[in-house]
SEGUMAR-382747 format. One line per 5 residues: number of its first residue (from 0); their letters; for each residue y, x, z of C-alpha. Coordinates in Angstrom, 1 decimal, always signed. Last residue first. Example, Ala and Ser with C-alpha at 12.3 -4.5 7.8 and 13.67 -1.06 7.14 Angstrom:
<recs>
1 = SA = -1.1,+13.7,+7.1 ~ -4.5,+12.3,+7.8
</recs>
This chain:
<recs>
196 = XXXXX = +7.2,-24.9,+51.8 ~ +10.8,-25.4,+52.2 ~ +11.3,-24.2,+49.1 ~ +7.9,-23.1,+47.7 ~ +6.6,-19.7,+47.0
191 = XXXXX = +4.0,-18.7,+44.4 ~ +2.5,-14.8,+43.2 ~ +0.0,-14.7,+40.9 ~ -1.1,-11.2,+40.7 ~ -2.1,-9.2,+37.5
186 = XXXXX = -4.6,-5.8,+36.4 ~ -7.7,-6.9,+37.5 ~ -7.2,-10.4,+38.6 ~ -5.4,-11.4,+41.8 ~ -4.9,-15.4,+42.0
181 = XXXXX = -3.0,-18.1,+44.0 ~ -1.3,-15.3,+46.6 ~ +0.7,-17.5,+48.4 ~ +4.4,-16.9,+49.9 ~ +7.2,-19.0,+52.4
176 = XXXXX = +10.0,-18.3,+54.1 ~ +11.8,-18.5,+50.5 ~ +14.3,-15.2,+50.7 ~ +12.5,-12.9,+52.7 ~ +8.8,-14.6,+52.5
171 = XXXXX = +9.1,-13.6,+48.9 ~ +10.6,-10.4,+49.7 ~ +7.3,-9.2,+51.5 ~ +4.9,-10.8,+49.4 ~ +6.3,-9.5,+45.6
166 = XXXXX = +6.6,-5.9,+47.2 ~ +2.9,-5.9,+48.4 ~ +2.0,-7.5,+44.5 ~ +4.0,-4.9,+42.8 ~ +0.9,-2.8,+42.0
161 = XXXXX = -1.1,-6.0,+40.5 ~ +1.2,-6.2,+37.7 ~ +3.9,-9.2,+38.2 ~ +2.7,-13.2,+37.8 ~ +5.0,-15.4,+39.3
156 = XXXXX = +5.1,-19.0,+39.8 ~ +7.9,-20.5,+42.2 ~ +7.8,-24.0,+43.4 ~ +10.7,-26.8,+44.4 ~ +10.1,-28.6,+47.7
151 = XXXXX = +13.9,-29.4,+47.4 ~ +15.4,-29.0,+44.0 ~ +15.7,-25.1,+43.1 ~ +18.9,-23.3,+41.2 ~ +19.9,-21.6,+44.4
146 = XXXXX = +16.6,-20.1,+45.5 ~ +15.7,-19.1,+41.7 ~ +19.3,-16.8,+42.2 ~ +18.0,-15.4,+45.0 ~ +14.8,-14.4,+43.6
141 = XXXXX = +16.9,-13.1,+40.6 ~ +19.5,-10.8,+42.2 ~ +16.7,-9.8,+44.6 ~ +14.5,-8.6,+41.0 ~ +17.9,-7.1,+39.6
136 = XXXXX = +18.6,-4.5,+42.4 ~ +14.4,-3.8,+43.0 ~ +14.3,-2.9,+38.9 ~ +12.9,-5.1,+36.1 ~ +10.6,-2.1,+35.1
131 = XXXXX = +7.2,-4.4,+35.7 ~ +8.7,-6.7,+33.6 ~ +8.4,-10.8,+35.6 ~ +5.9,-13.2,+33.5 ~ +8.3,-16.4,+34.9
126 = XXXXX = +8.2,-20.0,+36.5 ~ +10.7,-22.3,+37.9 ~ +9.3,-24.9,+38.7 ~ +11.5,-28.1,+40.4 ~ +14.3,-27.6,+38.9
121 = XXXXX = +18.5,-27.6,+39.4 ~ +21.4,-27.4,+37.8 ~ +24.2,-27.6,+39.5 ~ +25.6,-23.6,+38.8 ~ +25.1,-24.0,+34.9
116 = XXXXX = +23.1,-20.9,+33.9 ~ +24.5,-18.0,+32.4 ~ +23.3,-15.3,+35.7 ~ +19.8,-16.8,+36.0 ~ +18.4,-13.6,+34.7
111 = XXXXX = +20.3,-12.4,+32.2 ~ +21.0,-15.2,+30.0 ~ +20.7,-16.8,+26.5 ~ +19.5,-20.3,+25.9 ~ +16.0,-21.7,+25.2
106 = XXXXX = +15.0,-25.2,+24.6 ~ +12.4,-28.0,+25.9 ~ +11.8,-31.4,+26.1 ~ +12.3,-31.5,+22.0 ~ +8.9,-29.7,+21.9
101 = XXXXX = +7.2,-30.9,+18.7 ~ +5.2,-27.5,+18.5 ~ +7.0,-26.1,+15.5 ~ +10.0,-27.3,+16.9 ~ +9.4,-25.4,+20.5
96 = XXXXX = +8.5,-22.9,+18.5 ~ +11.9,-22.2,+16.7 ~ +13.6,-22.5,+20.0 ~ +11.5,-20.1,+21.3 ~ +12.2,-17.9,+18.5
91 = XXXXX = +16.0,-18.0,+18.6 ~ +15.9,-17.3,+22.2 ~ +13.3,-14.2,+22.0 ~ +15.9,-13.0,+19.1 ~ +18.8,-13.2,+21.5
86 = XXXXX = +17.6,-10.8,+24.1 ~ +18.5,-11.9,+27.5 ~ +15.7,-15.0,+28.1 ~ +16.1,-18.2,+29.3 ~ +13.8,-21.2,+29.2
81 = XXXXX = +15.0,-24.9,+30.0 ~ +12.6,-27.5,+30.0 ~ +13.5,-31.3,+31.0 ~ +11.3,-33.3,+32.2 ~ +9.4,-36.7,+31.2
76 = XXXXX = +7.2,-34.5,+28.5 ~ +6.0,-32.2,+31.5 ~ +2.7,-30.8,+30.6 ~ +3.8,-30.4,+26.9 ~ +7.3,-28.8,+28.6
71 = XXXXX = +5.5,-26.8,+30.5 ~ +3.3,-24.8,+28.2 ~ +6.4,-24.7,+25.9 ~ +8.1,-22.5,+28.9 ~ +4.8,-20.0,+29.7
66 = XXXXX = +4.6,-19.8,+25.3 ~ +7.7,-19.1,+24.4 ~ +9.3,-16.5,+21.8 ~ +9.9,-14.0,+25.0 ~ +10.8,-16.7,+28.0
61 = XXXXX = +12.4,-14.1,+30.5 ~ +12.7,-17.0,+33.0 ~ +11.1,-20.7,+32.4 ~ +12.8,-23.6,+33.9 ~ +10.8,-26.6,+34.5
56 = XXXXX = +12.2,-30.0,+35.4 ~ +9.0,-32.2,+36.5 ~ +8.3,-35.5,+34.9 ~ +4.8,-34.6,+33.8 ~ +3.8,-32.6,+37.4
51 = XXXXX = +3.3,-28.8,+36.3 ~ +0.6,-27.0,+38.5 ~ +0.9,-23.7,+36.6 ~ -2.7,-21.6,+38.0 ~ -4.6,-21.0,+34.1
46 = XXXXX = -1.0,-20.7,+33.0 ~ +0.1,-17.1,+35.0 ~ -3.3,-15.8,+33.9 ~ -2.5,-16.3,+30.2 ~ +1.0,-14.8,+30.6
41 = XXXXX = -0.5,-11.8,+32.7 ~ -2.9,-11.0,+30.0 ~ -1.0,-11.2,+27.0 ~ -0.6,-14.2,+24.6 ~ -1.4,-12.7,+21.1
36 = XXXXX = +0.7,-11.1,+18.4 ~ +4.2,-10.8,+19.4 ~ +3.1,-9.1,+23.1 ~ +6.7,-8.5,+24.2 ~ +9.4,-9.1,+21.2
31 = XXXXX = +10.6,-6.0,+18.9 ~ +8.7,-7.3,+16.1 ~ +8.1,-10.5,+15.4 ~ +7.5,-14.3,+16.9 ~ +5.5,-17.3,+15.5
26 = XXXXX = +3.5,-19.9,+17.6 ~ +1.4,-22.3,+17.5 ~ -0.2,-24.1,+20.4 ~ -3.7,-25.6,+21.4 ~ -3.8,-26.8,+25.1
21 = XXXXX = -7.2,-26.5,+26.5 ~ -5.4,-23.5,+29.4 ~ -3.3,-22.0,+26.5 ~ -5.4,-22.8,+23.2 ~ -3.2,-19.9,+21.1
16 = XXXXX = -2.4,-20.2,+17.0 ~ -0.7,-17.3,+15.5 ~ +2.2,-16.3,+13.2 ~ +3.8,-12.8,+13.0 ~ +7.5,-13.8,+10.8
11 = XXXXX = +7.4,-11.3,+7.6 ~ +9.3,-8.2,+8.3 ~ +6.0,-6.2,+8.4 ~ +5.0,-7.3,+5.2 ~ +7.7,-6.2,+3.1
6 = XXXXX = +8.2,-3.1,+5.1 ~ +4.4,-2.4,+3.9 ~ +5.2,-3.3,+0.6 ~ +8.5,-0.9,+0.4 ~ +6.2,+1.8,+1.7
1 = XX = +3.4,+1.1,-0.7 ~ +0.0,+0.0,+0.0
</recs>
């Protein structure tokens, strides 16, 4: 294959099907997006333990082209879904899916962290796959900023790599009171707190 063919193809859109927890999805995405050709690990494990109520209000943080806030927004089709992610082109394809998927609970804005979110709203998930490299600074920015924007008895679903999981209790009981390990795989933790709870 020539160069200018292989550039060809690797501009096209990446486009895949995923069952997430029985749920059949398509997606596309592209280069320069995490995991753009398959649902990764911590993702998949973070879905098998969502308990999503259908009129909860979800909110879905570092969305990448998708899947964890789409996932919601099918379980929740009396809710609203709101995903959020800092790099534009996650946004743009998110919003894309959640068309392809017949999503119209559910859209994606730009925002770092919870930073370019409307101060009243509120949700009663808030899930999120969180980057091992986030950084201590940003990751208390965050969990207090989920605090703020939860209704009462709202839950928090994280899944962080297994060697965060210590750091993930302790400030998780800091800011919420409350902390559950729901799953440890091999390389993944599901971490979940509950206002209130």
């Amino acid at each position: 294959m020539s160069d200018a063919a292989y550039l060809r193809e690797i501009r096209q859109d990446i486009r895949f099907e995923a069952e997430l927890a029985g749920h059949l999805f398509q997606f596309t995405s592209t280069w320069g997006i995490f995991s753009p050709r398959e649902i990764d690990e911590g993702t998949d494990l973070l879905l098998r333990h969502l308990e999503i109520n259908p009129s909860d209000d979800c909110f879905d943080l570092g969305c990448g082209y998708g899947p964890v806030g789409l996932f919601m927004a099918k379980l929740a089709p009396q809710g609203q879904t709101l995903m959020v992610d800092k790099d534009f082109m996650a946004v743009e394809y998110s919003n894309r899916n959640a068309t392809l998927n017949k999503l119209p609970n559910a859209r994606a804005i730009l925002s770092n962290g919870l930073q370019h979110i409307d101060p009243s709203l509120r949700f009663d998930v808030i899930a999120s796959n969180i980057p091992a490299k986030v950084g201590k600074e940003m990751m208390t920015i965050m969990l207090h900023d989920m605090k703020q924007h939860l209704k009462p008895k709202g839950r928090i679903y994280l899944v962080t790599i297994n060697g965060l999981r210590e750091y993930m209790k302790r400030n998780l009981k800091e800011v919420f009171g409350h902390y559950d390990k729901l799953k440890q795989g091999k390389n993944y933790t599901i971490s979940y707190s509950q206002l209130g709870g």
